[in-house]
N, C-alpha and C positions, 0 to 999 in steps of 0.2 A: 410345907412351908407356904405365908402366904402372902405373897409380895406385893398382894394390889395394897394400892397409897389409899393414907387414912382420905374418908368423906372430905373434911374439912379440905384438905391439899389439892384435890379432886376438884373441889367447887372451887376452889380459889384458880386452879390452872383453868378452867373453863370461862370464868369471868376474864380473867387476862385475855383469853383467845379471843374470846369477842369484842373487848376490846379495842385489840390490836387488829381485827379484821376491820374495824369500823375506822381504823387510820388510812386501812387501802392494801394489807396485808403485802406481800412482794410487790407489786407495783406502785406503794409508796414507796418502798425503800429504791424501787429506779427511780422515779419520779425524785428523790432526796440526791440523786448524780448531780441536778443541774439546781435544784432549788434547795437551798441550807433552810428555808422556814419547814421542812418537813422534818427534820432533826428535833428542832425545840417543840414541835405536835410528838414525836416519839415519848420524848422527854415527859410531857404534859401523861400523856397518857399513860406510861409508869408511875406518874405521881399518882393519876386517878385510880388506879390499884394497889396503891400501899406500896410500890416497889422499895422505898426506900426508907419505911418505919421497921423493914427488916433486916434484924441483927443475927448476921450473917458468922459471928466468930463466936458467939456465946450461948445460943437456942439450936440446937438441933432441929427443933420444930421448923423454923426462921428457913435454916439450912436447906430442907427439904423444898419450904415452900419459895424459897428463891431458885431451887434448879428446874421446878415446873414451873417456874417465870420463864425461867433461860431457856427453856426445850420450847414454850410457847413463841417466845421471841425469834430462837433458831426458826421455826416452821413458818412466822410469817418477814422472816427476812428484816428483822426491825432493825432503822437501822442508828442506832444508839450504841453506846458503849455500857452495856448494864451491866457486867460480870464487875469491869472495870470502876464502876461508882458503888457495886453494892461493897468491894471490899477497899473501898478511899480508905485513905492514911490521911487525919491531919486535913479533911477536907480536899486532898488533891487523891485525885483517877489513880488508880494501881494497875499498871502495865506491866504486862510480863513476857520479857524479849530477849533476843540475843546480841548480848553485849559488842558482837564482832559486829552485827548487820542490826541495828536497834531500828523497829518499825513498831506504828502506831495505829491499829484502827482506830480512825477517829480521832485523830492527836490535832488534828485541824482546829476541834470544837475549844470554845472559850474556855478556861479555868486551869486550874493547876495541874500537874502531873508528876508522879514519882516511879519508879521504875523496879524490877527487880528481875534477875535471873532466875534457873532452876536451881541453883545452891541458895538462894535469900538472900547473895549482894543486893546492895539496896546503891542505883543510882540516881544520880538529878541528870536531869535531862534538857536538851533546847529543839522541842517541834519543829521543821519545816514547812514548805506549804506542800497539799496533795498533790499526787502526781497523776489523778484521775486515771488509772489503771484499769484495765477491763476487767483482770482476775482481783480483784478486792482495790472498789474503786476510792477506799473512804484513805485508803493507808496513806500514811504520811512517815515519812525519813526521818530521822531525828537524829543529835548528835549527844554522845553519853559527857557531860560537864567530868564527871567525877567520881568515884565513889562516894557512898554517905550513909554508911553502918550496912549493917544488915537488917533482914524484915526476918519474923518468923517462920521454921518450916511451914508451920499449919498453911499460912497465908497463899504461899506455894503450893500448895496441895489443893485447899479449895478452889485458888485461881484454875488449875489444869481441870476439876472436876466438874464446877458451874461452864466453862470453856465447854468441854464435854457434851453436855445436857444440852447446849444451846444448837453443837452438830447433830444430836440424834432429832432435835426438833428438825429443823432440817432436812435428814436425812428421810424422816417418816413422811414429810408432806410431802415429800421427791417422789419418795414409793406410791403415796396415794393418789398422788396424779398421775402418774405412770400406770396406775392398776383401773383408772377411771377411762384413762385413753384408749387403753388395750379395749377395755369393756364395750365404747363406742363408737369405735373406727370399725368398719367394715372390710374384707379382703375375699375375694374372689365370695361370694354373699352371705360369707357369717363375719360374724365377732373377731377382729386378731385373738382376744381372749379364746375363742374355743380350738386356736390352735396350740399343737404340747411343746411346741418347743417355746410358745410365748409365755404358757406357763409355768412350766420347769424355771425361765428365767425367771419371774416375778416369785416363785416359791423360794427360790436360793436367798432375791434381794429380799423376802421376807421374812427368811429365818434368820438369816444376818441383821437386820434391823431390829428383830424380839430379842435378840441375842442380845445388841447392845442393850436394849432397854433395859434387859433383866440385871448386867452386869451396871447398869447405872444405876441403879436401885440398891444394889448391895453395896456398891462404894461408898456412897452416898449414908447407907449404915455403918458399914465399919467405921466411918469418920467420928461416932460416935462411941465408938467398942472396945477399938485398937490403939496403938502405940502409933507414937508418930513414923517410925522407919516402917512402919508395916501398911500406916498410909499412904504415904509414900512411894510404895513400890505399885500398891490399889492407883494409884492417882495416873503414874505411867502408861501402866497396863488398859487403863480405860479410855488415858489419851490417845493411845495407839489403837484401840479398838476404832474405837470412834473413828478417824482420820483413816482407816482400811477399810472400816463398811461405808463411807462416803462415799469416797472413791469409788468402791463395786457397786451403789445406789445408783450413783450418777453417771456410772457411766454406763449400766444398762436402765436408768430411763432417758438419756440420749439415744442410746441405739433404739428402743420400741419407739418414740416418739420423731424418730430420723429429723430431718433438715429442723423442725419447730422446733424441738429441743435444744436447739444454739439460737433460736431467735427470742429475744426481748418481750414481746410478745406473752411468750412462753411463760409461765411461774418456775420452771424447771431451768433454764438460762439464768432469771436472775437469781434465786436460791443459791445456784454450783457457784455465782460467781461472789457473791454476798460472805459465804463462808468458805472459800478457798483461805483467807489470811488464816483462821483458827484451824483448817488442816494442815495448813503450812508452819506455822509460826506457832512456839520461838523458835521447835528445831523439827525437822523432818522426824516420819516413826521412824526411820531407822537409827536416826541418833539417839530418838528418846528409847529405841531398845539396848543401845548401846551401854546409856546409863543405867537401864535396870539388871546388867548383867552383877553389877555386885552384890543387888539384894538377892540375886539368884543362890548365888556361892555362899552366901551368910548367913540364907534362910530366911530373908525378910521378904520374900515372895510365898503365899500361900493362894491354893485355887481354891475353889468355891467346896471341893471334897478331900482336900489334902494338904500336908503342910510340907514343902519345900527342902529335905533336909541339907544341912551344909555341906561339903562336900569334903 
């Protein structure tokens, strides 16, 4: 099987990256803490990549090349709401949150906004101001007006998937600096890298990260193959992946990189703290496994070699 992403996808996620490196990659998105004009240069700079000539609910092609938008975005920390604008309703940001605790990256910035849960309740919502947080400094409170239909599952499903893509970017530029650092730090007069237990760590956080990537990849297809319940249970499964290989990323390249890993400084500090809301939010993995436990029993969970039977 052959998973590498078509040329075209390929060239289009490499122009994004430079792009977005040319804003100031993680240390725009610190720098974007105290100064809101680095938001609308975010913004600018997805327009200068078509971010937003892509239709996101009806091209599969669209679909692909907007989650190596969002993996690019994850990796340089950008700090814009783009999962949220590429699937706007109606012209207003689609946020997807928990109705008891309703939080907004980015609900700060100008324009509309519509909301929805993991069932497709659809509500209106009234923004706060930020609460300038360390772990996800952009979030903002909000209070839920109302109910106001419902949104379609699909919508739900791409929101948790494009979500997804933008933690494995993320999570890979964590790893790559963690494996750069190991390479040129020095310890008793070699390489941290030519010691095994430095590697053994970096080999673990690396096959958990190819891991996610591979299963981003196939989700990302079946959204294309499958039925919606069978999506669906794809869409969870990947959320959760994601949000456990962050966490094991980030938390052994804090440890290889000791005290600078929590400093500012760092591209690894602000990263963990930039996508802390999307491992967190709407609902922790153990809730969102909780809800996959019915596609389990019904059969609408299938693994990449097997199909699930009911019970």
């Amino acid at each position: 099987m052959n998973t590498a992403l078509p040329d075209d996808i390929q060239e289009f996620a490499a122009v994004a990256a430079k792009r977005f490196a040319r804003l100031g990659g993680p240390q725009a998105a610190l720098r974007a803490e105290t100064d809101d004009t680095i938001r609308g240069e975010a913004r600018r700079a997805l327009i200068d990549v078509g971010a937003f000539d892509l239709d996101v609910r009806s091209e599969p092609d669209d679909l692909l090349a907007a989650a190596v938008l969002c993996r690019a975005a994850g990796a340089a920390a950008l700090p814009y709401p783009l999962a949220e604008e590429l699937l706007a309703v109606d012209g207003a940001r689609l946020a997807l949150i928990n109705p008891a605790a309703p939080r907004i990256d980015h609900g700060d910035l100008p324009g509309e906004w519509v909301a929805t849960d993991l069932d497709g309740s659809r509500y209106r919502l009234q923004p706060s101001s930020r609460t300038d947080a360390k772990l996800g400094p952009f979030l903002v409170p909000a209070t839920v007006i109302g109910p106001d239909g419902s949104l379609p599952a699909l919508d739900v499903i791409r929101h948790l998937v494009l979500g997804s893509w933008r933690i494995l970017g993320a999570t890979q530029q964590v790893l790559a600096t963690a494996a750069e650092h190991v390479r040129a730090r020095t310890q008793f007069g070699k390489p941290l890298a030519d010691f095994q237990a430095v590697r053994f760590t970096i080999a673990d956080a690396s096959v958990a990260t190819r891991g996610l990537d591979e299963l981003a990849k196939y989700t990302v297809w079946r959204l294309g193959s499958a039925a919606t319940q069978f999506c669906s249970a794809d869409a969870l499964v990947l959320r959760i992946k994601a949000a456990d290989t962050a966490r094991q990323v980030f938390r052994t390249a804090h440890q290889l990189l000791g005290a600078l890993g929590f400093c500012d400084e760092s591209d690894v500090s602000v990263l963990d703290r930039h996508t802390q809301p999307l491992i967190r939010l709407p609902l922790s993995s153990e809730m969102l496994a909780l809800r996959l436990m019915p596609d389990v029993r019904s059969g609408h969970l299938e693994t990449l070699f097997s199909v699930v039977e009911p019970a």
